[in-house]
One Martini backbone bead per residue (centre of mass of N, CA, C, O) as a GRO file, in nm:
protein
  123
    1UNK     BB    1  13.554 -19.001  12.717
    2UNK     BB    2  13.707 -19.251  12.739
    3UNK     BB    3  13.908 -19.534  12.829
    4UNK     BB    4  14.254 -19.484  12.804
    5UNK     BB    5  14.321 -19.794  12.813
    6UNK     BB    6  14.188 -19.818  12.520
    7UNK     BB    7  14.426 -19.651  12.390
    8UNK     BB    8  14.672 -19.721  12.229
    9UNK     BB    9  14.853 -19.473  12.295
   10UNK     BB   10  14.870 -19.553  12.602
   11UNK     BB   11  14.965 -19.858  12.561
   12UNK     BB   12  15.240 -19.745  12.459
   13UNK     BB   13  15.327 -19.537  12.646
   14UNK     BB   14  15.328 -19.773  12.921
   15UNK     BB   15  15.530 -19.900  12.780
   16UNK     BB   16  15.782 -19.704  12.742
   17UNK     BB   17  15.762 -19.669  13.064
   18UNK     BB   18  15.892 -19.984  13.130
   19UNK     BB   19  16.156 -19.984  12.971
   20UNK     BB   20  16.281 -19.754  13.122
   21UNK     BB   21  16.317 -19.842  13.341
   22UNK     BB   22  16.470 -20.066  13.306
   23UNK     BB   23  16.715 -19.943  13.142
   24UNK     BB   24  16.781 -19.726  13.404
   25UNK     BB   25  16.914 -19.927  13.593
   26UNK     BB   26  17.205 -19.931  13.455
   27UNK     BB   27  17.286 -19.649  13.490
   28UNK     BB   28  17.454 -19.439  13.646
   29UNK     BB   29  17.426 -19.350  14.019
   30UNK     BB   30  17.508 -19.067  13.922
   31UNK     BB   31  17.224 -19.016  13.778
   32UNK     BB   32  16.937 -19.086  13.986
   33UNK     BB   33  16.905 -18.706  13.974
   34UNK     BB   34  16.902 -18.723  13.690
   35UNK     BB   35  16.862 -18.888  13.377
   36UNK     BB   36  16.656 -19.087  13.537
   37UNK     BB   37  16.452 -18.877  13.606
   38UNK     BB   38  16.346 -18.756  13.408
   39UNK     BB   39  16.278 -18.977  13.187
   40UNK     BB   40  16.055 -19.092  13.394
   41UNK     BB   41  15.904 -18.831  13.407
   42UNK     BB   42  15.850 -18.787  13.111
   43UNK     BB   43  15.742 -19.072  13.026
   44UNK     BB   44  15.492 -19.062  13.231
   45UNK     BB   45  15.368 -18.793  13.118
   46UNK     BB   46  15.247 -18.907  12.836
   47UNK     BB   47  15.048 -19.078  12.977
   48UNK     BB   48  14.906 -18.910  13.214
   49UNK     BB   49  14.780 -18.717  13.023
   50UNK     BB   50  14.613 -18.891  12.860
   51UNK     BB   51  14.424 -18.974  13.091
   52UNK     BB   52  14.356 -18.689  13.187
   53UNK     BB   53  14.205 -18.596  12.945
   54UNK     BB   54  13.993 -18.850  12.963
   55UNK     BB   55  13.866 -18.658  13.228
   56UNK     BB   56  13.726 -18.481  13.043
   57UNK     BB   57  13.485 -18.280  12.890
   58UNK     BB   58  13.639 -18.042  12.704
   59UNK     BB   59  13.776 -18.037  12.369
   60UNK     BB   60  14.025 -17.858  12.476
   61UNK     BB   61  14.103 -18.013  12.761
   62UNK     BB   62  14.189 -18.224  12.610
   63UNK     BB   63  14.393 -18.122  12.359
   64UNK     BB   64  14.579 -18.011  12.630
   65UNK     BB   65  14.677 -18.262  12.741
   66UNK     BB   66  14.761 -18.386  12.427
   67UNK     BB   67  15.008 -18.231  12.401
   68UNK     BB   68  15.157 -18.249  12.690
   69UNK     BB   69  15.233 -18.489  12.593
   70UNK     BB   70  15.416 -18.455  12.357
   71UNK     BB   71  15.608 -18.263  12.492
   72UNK     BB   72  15.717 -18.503  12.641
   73UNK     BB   73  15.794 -18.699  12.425
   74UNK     BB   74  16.025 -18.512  12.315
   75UNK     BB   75  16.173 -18.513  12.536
   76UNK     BB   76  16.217 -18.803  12.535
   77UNK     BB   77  16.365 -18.831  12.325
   78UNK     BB   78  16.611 -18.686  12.380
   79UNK     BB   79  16.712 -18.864  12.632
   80UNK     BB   80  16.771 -19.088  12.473
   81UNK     BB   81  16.994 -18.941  12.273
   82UNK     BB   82  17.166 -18.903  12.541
   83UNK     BB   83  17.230 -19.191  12.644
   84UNK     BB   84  17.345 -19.255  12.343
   85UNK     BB   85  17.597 -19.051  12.411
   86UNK     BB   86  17.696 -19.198  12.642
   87UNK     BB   87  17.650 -19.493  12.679
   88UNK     BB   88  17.382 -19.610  12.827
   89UNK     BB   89  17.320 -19.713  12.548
   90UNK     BB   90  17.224 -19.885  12.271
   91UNK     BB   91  17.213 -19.880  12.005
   92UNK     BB   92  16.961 -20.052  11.941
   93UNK     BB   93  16.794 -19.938  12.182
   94UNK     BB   94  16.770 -19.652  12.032
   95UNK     BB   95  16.604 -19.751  11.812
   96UNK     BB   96  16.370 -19.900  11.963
   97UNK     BB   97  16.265 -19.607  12.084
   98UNK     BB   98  16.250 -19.455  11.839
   99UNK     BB   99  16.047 -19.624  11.705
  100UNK     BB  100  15.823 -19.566  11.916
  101UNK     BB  101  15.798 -19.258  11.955
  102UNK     BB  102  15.716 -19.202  11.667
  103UNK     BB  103  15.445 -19.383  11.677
  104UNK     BB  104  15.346 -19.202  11.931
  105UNK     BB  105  15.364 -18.944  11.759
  106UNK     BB  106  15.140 -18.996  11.555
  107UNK     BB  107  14.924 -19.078  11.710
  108UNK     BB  108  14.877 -18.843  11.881
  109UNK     BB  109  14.856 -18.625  11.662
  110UNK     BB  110  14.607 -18.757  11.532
  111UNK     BB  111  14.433 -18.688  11.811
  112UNK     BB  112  14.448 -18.441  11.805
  113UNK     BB  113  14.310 -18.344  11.563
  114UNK     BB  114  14.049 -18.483  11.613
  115UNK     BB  115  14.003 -18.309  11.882
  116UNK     BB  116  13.995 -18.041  11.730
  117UNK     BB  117  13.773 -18.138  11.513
  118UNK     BB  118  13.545 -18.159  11.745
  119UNK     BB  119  13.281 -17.964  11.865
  120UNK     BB  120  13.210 -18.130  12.042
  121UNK     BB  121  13.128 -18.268  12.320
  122UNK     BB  122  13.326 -18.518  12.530
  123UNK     BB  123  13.164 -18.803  12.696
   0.00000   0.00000   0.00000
């Protein structure tokens, strides 16, 4: 697999763990082991699980690591969602992540597919 960081999708996934992180500096002090975890947690593993994805050998384990890349992105979806809903960000904020979330998740799925339906191994 190449390299993670040569991905757009985890390079737009990279942005969007800079911005949680940004936006989450403002939410009230006593979310900061509750909402502010979580969010910067799965924001995270989106990146991650894509990086470690690419340093598999086996079409299998790729695949299985940009699924769980996925699961964490629909995760941070909620909490976005969730922030908007307490008004810790605001609807334009809301929908500027909203969009971006989208985005990477189209990308995600298309690269899902892609290497799923490649039998050969990817190295």
């Amino acid at each position: 697999m190449q390299n993670y960081q040569d991905l757009k999708v985890w390079q737009k996934a990279h942005r969007l763990v800079l911005d949680i992180y940004k936006i989450t500096d403002g939410f009230p002090k006593t979310e900061t082991f509750g909402l502010v975890s979580q969010i910067r947690r799965s924001g995270v593993s989106v990146a991650a699980n894509l990086a470690e994805g690419c340093g598999k050998i086996k079409t299998p384990d790729i695949a299985n690591y940009f699924q769980i890349s996925l699961g964490s992105l629909h995760e941070t979806e909620y909490y976005i969602l969730l922030s908007k809903d307490l008004e810790y960000i605001t609807s334009q904020t809301f929908d500027e992540r909203n969009n971006d979330l989208k985005e990477i998740k189209a990308m995600l799925i298309s690269l899902i597919k892609t290497v799923r339906a490649s039998r050969n191994t990817i190295s």
